[in-house]
C-alpha positions in Angstrom: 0.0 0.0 0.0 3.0 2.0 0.1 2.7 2.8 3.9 6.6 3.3 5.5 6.8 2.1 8.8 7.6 5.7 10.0 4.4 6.4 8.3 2.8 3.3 10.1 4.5 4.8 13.5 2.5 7.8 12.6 -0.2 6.8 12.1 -0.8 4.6 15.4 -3.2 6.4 17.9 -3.1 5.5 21.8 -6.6 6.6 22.6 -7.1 6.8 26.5 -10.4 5.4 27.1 -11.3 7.0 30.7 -10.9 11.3 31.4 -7.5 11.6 33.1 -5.4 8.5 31.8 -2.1 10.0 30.6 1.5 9.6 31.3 3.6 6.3 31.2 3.2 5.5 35.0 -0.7 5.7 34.9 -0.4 3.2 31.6 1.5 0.6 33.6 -1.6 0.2 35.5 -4.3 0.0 33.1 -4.9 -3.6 30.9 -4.2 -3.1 27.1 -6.4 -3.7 24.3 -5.5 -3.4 20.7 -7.8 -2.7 17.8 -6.3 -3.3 14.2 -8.7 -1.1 12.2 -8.1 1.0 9.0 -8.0 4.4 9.5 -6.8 4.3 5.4 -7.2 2.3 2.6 -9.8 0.6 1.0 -11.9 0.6 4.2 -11.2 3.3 6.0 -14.9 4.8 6.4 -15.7 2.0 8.5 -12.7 2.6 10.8 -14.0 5.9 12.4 -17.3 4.2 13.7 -16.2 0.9 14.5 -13.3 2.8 16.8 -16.3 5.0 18.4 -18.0 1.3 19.4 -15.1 0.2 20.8 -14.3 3.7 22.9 -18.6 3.1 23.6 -17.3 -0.3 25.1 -14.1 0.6 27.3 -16.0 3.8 28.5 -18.9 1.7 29.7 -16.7 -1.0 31.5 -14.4 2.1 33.0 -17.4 3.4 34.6 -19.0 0.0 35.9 -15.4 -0.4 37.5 -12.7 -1.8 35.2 -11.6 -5.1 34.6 -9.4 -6.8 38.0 -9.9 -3.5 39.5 -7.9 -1.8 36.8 -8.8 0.6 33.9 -9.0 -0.4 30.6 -7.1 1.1 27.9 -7.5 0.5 24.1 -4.8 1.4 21.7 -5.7 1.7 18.0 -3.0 0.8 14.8 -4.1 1.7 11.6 -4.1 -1.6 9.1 -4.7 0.4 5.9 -6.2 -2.9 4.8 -3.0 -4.1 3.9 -1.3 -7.6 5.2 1.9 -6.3 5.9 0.9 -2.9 7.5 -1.8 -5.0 9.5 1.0 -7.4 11.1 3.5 -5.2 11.9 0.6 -2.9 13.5 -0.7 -6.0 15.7 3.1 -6.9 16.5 3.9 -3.2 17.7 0.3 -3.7 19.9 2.0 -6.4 21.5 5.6 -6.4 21.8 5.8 -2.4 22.5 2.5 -1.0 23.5 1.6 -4.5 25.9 -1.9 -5.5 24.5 -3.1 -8.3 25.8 -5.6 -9.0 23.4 -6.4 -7.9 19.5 -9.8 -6.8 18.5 -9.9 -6.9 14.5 -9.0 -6.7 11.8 -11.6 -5.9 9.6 -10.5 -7.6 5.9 -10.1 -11.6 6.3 -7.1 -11.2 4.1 -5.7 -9.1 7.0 -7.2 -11.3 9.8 -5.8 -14.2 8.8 -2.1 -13.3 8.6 -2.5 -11.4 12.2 -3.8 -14.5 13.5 -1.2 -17.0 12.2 2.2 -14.9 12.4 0.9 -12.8 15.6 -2.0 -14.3 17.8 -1.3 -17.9 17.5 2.8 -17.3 17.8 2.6 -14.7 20.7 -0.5 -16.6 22.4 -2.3 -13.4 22.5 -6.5 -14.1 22.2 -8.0 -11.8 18.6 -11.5 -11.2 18.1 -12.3 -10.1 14.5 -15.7 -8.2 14.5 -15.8 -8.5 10.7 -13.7 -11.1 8.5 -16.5 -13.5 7.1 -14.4 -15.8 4.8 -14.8 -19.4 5.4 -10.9 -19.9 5.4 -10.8 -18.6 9.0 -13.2 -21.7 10.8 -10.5 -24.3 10.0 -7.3 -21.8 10.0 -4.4 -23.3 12.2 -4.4 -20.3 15.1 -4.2 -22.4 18.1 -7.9 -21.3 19.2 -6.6 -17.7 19.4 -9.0 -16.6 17.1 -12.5 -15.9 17.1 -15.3 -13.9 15.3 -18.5 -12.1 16.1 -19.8 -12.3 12.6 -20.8 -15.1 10.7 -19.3 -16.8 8.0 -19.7 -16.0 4.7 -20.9 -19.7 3.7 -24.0 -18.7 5.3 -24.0 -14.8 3.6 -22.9 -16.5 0.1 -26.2 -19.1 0.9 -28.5 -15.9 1.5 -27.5 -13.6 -1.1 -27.5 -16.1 -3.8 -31.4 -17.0 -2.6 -32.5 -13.0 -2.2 -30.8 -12.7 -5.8 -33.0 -14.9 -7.2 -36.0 -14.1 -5.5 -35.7 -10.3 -7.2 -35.9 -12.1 -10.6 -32.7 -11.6 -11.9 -31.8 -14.5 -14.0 -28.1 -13.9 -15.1 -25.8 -11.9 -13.4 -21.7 -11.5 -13.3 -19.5 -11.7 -10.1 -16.9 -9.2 -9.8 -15.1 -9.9 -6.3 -12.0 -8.7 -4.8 -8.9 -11.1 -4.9 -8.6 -11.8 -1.5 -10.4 -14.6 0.8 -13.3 -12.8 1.7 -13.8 -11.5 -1.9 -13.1 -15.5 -2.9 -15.2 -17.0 -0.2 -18.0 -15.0 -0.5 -18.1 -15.4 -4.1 -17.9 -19.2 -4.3 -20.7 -19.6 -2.1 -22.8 -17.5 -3.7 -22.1 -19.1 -7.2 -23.0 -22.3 -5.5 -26.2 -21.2 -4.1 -27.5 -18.8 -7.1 -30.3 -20.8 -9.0 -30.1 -18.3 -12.1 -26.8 -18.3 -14.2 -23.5 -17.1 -13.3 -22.0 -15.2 -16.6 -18.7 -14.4 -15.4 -16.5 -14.8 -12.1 -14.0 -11.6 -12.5 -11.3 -10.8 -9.6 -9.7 -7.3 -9.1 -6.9 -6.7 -7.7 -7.0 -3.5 -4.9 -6.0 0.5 -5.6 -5.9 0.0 -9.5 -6.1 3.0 -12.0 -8.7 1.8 -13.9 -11.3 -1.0 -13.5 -12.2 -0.8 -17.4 -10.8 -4.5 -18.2 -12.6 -6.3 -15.8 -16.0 -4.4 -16.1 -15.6 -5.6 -19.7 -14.6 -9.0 -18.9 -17.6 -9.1 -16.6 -20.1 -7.5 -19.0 -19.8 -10.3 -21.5 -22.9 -13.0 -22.0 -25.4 -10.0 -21.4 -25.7 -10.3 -17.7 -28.5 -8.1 -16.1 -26.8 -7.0 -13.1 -23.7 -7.3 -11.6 -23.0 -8.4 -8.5 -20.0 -6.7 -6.5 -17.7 -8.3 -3.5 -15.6 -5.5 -2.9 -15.4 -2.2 -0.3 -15.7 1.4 -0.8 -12.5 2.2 -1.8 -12.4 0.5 -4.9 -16.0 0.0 -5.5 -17.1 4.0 -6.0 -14.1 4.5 -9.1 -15.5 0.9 -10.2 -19.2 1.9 -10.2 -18.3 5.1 -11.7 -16.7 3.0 -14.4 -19.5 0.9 -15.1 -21.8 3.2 -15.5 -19.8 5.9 -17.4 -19.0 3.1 -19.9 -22.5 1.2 -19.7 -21.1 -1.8 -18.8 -24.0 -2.0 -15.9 -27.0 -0.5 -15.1 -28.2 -2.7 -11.6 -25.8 -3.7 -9.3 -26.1 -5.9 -6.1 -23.9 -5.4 -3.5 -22.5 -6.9 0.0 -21.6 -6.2 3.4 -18.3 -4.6 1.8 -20.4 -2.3 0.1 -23.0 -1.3 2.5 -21.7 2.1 3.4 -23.1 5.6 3.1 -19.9 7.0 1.3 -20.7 4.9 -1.2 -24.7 6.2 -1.6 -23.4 9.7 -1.9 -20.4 9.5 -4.2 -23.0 7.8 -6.7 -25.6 9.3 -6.1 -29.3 8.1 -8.0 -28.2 5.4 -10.3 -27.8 3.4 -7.3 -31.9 4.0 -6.4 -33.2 0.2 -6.2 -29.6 -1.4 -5.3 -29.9 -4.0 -2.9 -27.5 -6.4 -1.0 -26.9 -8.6 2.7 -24.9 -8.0 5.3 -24.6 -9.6 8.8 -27.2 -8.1 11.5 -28.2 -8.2 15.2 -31.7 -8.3 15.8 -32.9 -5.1 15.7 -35.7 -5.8 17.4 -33.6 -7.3 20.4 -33.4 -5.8 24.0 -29.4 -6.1 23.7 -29.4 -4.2 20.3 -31.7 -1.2 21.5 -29.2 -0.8 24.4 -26.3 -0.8 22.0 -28.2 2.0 19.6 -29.3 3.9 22.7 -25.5 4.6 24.3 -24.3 5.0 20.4 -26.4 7.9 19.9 -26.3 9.0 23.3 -22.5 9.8 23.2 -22.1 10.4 18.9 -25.3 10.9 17.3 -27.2 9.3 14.5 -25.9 5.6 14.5 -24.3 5.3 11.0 -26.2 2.6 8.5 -23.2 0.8 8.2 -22.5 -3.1 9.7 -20.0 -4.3 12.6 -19.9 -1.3 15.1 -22.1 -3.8 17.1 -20.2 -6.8 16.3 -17.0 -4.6 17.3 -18.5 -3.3 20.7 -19.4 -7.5 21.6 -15.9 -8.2 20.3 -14.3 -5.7 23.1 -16.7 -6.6 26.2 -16.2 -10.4 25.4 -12.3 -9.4 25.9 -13.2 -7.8 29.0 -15.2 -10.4 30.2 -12.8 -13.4 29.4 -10.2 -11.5 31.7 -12.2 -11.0 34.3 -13.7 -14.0 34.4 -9.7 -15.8 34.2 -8.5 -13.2 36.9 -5.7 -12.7 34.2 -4.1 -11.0 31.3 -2.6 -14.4 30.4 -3.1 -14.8 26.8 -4.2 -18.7 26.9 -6.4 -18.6 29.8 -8.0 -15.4 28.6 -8.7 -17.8 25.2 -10.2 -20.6 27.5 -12.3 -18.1 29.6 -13.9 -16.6 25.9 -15.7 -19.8 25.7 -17.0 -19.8 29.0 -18.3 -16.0 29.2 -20.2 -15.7 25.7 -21.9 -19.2 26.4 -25.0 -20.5 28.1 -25.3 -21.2 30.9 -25.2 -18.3 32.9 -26.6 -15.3 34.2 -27.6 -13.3 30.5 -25.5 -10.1 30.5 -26.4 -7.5 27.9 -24.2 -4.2 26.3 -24.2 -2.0 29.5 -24.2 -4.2 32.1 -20.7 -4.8 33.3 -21.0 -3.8 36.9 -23.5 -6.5 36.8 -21.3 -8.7 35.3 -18.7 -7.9 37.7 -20.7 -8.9 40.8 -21.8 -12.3 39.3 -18.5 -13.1 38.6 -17.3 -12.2 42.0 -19.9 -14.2 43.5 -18.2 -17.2 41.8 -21.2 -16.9 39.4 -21.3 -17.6 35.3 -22.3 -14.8 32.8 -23.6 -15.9 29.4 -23.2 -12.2 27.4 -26.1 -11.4 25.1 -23.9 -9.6 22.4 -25.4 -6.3 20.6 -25.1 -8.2 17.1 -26.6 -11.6 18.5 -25.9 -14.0 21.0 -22.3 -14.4 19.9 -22.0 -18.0 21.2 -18.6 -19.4 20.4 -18.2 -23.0 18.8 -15.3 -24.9 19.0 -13.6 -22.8 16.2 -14.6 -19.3 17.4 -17.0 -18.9 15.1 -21.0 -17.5 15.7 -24.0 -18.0 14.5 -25.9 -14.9 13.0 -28.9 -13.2 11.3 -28.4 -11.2 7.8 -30.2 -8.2 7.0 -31.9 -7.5 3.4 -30.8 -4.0 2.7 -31.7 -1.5 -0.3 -30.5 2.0 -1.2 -34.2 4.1 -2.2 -34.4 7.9 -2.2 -31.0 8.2 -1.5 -30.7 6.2 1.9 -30.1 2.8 2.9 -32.8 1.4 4.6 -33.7 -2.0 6.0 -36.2 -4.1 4.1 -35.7 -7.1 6.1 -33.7 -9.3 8.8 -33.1 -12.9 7.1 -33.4 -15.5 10.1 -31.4 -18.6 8.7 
């Protein structure tokens, strides 16, 4: 991506998460957790909301009385959605800034290297609140990582379905070359009853998407499908329609951002796609939505702040409920804190938590994006949400309940 590790250095922000932290002496006290996020790069607009869920998180958990009677901290490094940037961000997290646990990252194809060359080596617990590609249930990581989104086997399933229920008949695939862009596409070809016309991969940050577009514009599809993010996809749609390569377009989770609404503008009206959901409906959700807006505003119609906020209290929880920072009991204790049985805890309640915890209790956490119970590879079940761009907004049309 170009990024220099002075750059990198740069670009990696310690954000106290309580009033008053400051100063190395009062760091030595707190417990460190790092978020690999992009603050650049091909997904950078979802890195400014996702690191306001977390800061909701550590803020919450501060104020209901830390974790072992300590603060908690969280440190941020940017990824810029890059493999290399995104490891030697989560190694800095833990050899030089002590995390004790990694929340992120956001692309599988950054996930996936953290967890094998990082997590798994340094025995240091990650939680990715987004990566969906079905590489990551069997990926050799020691049981260091886990998810708190679902697997795009299930999304690829769903989308291929919704697809076809719309009416369209024939469409091309246009993905990102990557293992969520792969995944994702795969299983969607696999589930899609109509006909697939053409399976194109781009590579990231190009000049000009022209080549493929054609590629994927041949056999007359009527729409295309893309399985990319913001940063590439707005010059790509731009392309495809200033070329007439494509008129409809369905879209994914990648995709589902407002950025990408406004840079387009109306030939978007009537887009649709999925992306992974909490209930919206849920008591856990609403509490989430309520202390978003309380502290930033307008909760942005974008996916995984939730799934990011779970992914940070389930941290929290593990090391409290281990009475350590000890990377593998802290992976043991996951298992134990985000699974029945227990006493249900929901986003806000950590003071509860604490107490039940300290009675010698169990607490079964009742994430803001589901119930975020782990199986044995760290993965969750989930809900997908049906999602359309009309009069200029996304907007909701449905929750699919698999």
């Amino acid at each position: 991506m170009g990024t220099t590790r002075r750059g990198l250095m740069a670009s990696t922000l310690a954000l106290a998460a309580w009033a008053g932290l400051a100063g190395t002496a009062m760091a030595a006290e707190t417990i460190r957790i790092g978020a690999v996020i992009p603050t650049t790069g091909p997904l950078q607009v979802y890195g400014e909301a996702i690191i306001k869920a977390l800061q909701l998180a550590v803020e919450e958990i501060n104020d209901g009385g830390g974790v072992l009677g300590r603060e908690l901290e969280l440190v941020v490094a940017d990824t810029a959605t890059n493999p290399q940037v995104g490891v030697e961000a989560a190694k800095r997290l833990v050899s030089v800034d002590g995390a004790v646990a990694l929340v992120g990252a956001l692309s599988s194809g950054v996930t996936i290297p953290i967890a094998t060359t990082v997590a798994a080596v340094e025995g240091v617990p990650q939680i990715s609140p987004a990566s969906t590609s079905p590489v990551i249930t069997t990926l050799e990581d020691k049981g260091f990582l886990f998810r708190t989104t679902p697997s795009d086997a299930l999304q690829g399933q769903i989308l291929g379905k919704l697809v076809a229920e719309q009416g369209l008949k024939r469409v091309a695939v246009i993905y990102v070359n990557n293992d969520y862009g792969k995944g994702l596409a795969e299983a969607f070809r696999a589930a899609y009853g109509g006909e697939v016309t053409a399976m194109v991969a781009y590579e990231e940050k190009q000049a000009s998407y022209r080549a493929e577009l054609q590629q994927a514009a041949r056999g007359e599809p009527e729409a295309l499908v893309m399985i990319a993010y913001p940063g590439d996809g707005i010059p790509m749609l731009r392309q495809a329609l200033e070329e007439g390569f494509f008129t409809r377009f369905v879209f994914t989770d990648g995709m589902k951002a407002r950025e990408v609404v406004d840079a387009i503008g109306a030939p978007l009206e009537g887009a649709f796609g999925t992306a992974p959901t909490g209930d919206p409906e849920a008591e856990a959700a609403k509490r989430f939505r309520s202390a978003y807006e309380a502290k930033f505003g307008e909760l942005p119609p974008q996916p995984f702040m939730d799934s990011a906020y779970d992914a940070l209290y389930l941290l929290a929880l593990a090391i409290e409920k281990a009475g350590s920072t000890e990377g593998a009991r802290i992976r043991n204790a996951l298992h134990q804190v985000a699974n029945p049985p227990g006493e249900k805890i929901l986003p806000g309640m950590w003071a509860r938590a604490r107490e039940v915890l300290a009675g010698g209790g169990q607490v079964d956490y009742e994430g803001a994006a589901g119930p975020q119970d782990f199986d044995q590879a760290g993965d969750v079940p989930g809900l997908y949400e049906h999602w359309a761009i009309r009069d200029g907004k996304i907007v909701t049309v449905g929750v699919i309940r698999p």
